[in-house]
N, C-alpha and C positions, 0 to 999 in steps of 0.2 A: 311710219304709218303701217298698220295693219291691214291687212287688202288681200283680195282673190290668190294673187300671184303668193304672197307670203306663205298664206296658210296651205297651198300646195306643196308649195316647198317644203314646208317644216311637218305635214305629212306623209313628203317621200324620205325626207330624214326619218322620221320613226321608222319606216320600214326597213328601212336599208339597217339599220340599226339594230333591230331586234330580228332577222334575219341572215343565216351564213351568207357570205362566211365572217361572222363577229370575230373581233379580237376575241382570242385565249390569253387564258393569267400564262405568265413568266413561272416555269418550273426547270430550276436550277439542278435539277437532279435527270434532266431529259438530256439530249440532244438536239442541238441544234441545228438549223436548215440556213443558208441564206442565199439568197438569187438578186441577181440586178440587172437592169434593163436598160436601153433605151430606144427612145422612138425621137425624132425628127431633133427636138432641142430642148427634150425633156429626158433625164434617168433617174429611175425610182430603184429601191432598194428596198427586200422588204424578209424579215427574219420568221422563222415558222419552227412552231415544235411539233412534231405527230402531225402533219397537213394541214394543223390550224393555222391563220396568222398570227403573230404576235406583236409587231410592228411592222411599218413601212412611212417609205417617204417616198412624195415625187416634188423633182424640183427641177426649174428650169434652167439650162446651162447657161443663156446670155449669149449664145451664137447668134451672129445675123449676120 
């Protein structure tokens, strides 16, 4: 169902979306960056060429 809450949402997805830092296209002819992290029972990992992003993941370890 479509409702208040929905459409807020998937107006804060556009923004976020069409606002940096957007993924960059993959240029194989660059250098590559990558960094990972973690925080409490989550690490993300995420690859950058020139300060853009290119990818990332966060995902949860399954510690408890």
């Amino acid at each position: 169902m479509w409702n208040e809450d929905v459409t807020k949402a998937f107006n804060h997805l556009k923004r976020v979306m069409t606002h940096p830092p957007v993924l960059a296209l993959l240029d194989h002819n660059k250098l590559f960056c990558g960094g990972s992290g973690c925080f409490k029972d989550n690490m993300g990992v995420m690859l950058m060429q020139e300060g853009h992003p290119i990818a990332y993941i966060n995902k949860p370890l399954g510690l408890k």
